[in-house]
RONU-342501 format. One record per residue (C-alpha): residue number from 1; residue in three letters; x, y, z. Coordinates in Angstrom, 1 decimal, m for minus. Example, Ala and Ser with C-alpha at 12.3 -4.5 7.8 and 13.67 -1.06 7.14 Angstrom:
REC   resi   resn        x        y        z
REC      1    ALA     12.3     m4.5      7.8
REC      2    SER     13.7     m1.1      7.1
END
This chain:
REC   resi   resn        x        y        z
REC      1    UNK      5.7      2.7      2.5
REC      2    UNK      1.9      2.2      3.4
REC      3    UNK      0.1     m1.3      4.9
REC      4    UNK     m0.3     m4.4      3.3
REC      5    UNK     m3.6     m5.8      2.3
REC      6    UNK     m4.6     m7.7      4.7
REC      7    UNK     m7.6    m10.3      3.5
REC      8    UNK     m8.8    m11.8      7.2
REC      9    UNK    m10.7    m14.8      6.9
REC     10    UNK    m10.0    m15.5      3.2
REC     11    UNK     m8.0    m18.8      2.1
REC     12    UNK     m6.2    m18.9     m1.0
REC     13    UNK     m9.2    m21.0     m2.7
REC     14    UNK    m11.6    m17.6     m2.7
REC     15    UNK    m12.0    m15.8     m5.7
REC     16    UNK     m9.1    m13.5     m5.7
REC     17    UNK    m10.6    m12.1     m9.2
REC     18    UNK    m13.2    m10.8     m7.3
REC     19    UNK    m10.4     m9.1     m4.7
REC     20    UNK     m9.0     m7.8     m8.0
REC     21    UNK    m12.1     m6.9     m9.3
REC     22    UNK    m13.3     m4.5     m6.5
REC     23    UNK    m10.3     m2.8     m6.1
REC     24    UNK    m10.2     m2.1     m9.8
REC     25    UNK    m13.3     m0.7     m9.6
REC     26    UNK    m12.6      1.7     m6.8
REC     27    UNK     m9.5      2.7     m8.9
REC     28    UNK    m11.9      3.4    m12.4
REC     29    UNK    m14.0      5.6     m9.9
REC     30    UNK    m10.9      8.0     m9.4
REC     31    UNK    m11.3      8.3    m13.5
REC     32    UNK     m7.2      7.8    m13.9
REC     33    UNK     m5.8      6.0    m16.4
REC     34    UNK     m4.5      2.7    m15.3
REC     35    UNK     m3.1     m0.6    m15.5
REC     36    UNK     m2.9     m3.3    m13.3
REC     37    UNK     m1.5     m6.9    m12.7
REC     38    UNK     m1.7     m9.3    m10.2
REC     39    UNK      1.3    m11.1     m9.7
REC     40    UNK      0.4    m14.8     m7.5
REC     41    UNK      3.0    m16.3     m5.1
REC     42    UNK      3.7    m20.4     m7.4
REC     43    UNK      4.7    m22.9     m4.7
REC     44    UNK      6.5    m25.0     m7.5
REC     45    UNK      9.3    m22.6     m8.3
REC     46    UNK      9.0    m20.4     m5.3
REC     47    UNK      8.4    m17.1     m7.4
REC     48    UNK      5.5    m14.1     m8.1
REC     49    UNK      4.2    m15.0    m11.3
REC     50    UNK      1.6    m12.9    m13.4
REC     51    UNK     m2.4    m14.3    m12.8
REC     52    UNK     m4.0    m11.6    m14.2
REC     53    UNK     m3.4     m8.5    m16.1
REC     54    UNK     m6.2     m5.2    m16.7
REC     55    UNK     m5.2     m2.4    m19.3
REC     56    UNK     m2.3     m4.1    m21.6
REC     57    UNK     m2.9     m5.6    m24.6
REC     58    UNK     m2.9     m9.0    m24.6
REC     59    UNK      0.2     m9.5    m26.7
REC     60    UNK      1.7     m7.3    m23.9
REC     61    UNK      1.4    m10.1    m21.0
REC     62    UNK      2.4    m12.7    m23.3
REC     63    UNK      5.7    m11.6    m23.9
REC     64    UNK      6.6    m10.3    m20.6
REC     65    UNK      5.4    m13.1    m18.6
REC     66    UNK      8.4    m15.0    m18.6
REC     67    UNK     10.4    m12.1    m17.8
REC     68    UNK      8.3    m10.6    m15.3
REC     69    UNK      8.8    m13.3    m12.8
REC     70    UNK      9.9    m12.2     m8.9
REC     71    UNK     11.5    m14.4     m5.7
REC     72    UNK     10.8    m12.5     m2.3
REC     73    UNK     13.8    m10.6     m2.0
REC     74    UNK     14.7    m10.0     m5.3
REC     75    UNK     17.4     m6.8     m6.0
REC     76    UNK     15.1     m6.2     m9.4
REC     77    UNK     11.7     m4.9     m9.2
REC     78    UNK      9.6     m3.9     m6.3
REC     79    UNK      7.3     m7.3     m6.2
REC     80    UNK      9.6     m9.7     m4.3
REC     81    UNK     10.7     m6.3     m2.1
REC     82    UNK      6.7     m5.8     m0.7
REC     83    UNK      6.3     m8.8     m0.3
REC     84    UNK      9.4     m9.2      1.5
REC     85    UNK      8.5     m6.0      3.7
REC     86    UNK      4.9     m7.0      3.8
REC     87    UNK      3.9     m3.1      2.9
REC     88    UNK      2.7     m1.3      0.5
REC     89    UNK      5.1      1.4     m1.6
REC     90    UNK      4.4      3.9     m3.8
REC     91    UNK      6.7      5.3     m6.6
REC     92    UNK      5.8      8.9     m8.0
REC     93    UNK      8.4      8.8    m10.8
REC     94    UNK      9.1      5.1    m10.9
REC     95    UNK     11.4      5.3    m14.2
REC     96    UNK     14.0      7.2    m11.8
REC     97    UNK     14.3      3.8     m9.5
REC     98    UNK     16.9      1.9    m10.4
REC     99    UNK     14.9     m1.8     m9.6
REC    100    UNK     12.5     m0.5    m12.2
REC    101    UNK     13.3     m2.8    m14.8
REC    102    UNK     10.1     m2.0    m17.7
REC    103    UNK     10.2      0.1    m20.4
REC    104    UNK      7.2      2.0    m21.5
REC    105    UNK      4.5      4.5    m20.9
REC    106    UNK      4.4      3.7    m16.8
REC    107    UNK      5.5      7.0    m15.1
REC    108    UNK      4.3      6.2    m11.2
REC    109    UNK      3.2      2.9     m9.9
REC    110    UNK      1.8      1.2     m6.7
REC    111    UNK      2.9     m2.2     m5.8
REC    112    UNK      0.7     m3.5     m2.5
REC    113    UNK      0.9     m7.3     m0.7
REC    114    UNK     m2.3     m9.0     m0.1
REC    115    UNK     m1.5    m11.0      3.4
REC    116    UNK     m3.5    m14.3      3.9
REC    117    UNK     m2.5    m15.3      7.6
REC    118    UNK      1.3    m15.7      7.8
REC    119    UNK      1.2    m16.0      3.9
REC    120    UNK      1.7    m13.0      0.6
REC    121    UNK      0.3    m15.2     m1.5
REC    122    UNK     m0.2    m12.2     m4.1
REC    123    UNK      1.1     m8.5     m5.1
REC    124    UNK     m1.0     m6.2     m7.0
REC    125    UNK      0.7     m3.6     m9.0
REC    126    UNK     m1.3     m0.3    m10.4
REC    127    UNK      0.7      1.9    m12.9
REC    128    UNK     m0.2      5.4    m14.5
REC    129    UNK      1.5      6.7    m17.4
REC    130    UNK      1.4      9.7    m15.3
REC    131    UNK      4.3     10.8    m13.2
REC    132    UNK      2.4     11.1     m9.4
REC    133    UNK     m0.3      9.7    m11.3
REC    134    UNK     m2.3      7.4     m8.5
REC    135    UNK     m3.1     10.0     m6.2
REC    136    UNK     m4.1      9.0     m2.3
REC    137    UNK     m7.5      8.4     m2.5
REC    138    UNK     m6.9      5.7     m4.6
REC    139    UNK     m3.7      4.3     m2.6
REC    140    UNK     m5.9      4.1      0.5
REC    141    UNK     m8.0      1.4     m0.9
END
C-alpha cells in the first residue's frame, strides 16, 4: 500500500473539485485512459458516497450511486478499507480481488484517502481498463 493524501491546512469547506481537478490533470498528462470518482465521507449516514465522477457516462453514476455506497471497514470494496488503513493501494488486476464488486471495462485501479487532520473525509478512485494500467508516475501524485 502507498501514503495517504494528506491535504495540511485545508478544511472540509475548500474546493475539493479543485483537489480533484489537479490531480486529474496530472493523470491526463500521463495520456492513459481513465476514470475517476471521488467518493465523500456523509456525516448523516456515516458512509463514502459518490461527489463527483470523471470518464463515465452520466447514466453510469446514476444508477450505481445507490449501490456504490461504503462504511469504513467495509468487507466489500476497497473505499471503506483505505480509509480505514489511511493508505493508499493499488490493484494491477483488480477483477481478480474478491472485494471488487463492479462489473465492467476496469482492469487495475487506485483507491487513495485524502486526510484532513484526524479526518478521511474523501477517497479518490482512478481506474484503467488496462490491466497494470496506472503506472507509478501517476500513483506518486
Amino acid at each position: 500500500m502507498g501514503q495517504a493524501w494528506p491535504v495540511a491546512g485545508l478544511g472540509r469547506s475548500h474546493s475539493v473539485n479543485a483537489l480533484l481537478q489537479e490531480g486529474l490533470l496530472r493523470t491526463q498528462q500521463a495520456e492513459q485512459p481513465f476514470q475517476a470518482i471521488l467518493f465523500e465521507f456523509q456525516e448523516l449516514d456515516q458512509a463514502f458516497r459518490i461527489s463527483y465522477a470523471v470518464g463515465f457516462p452520466s447514466d453510469h453514476v446514476e444508477r450505481v450511486r445507490d449501490v456504490l455506497v461504503f462504511r469504513v471497514g467495509d468487507e466489500r470494496g476497497f473505499v471503506g478499507l483505505v480509509a480505514e488503513t489511511r493508505r493508499a493501494l493499488y490493484l494491477p488486476e483488480c477483477t481478480s480481488e474478491p472485494r471488487w464488486i463492479t462489473k465492467g471495462p476496469t482492469q487495475s485501479a487506485y483507491f487513495v484517502p485524502v486526510v484532513v487532520g484526524d479526518d478521511v473525509p474523501f477517497v479518490l478512485s482512478v481506474a484503467s481498463p488496462l490491466r497494470d494500467g496506472i503506472d507509478s508516475q501517476t500513483r506518486a501524485i
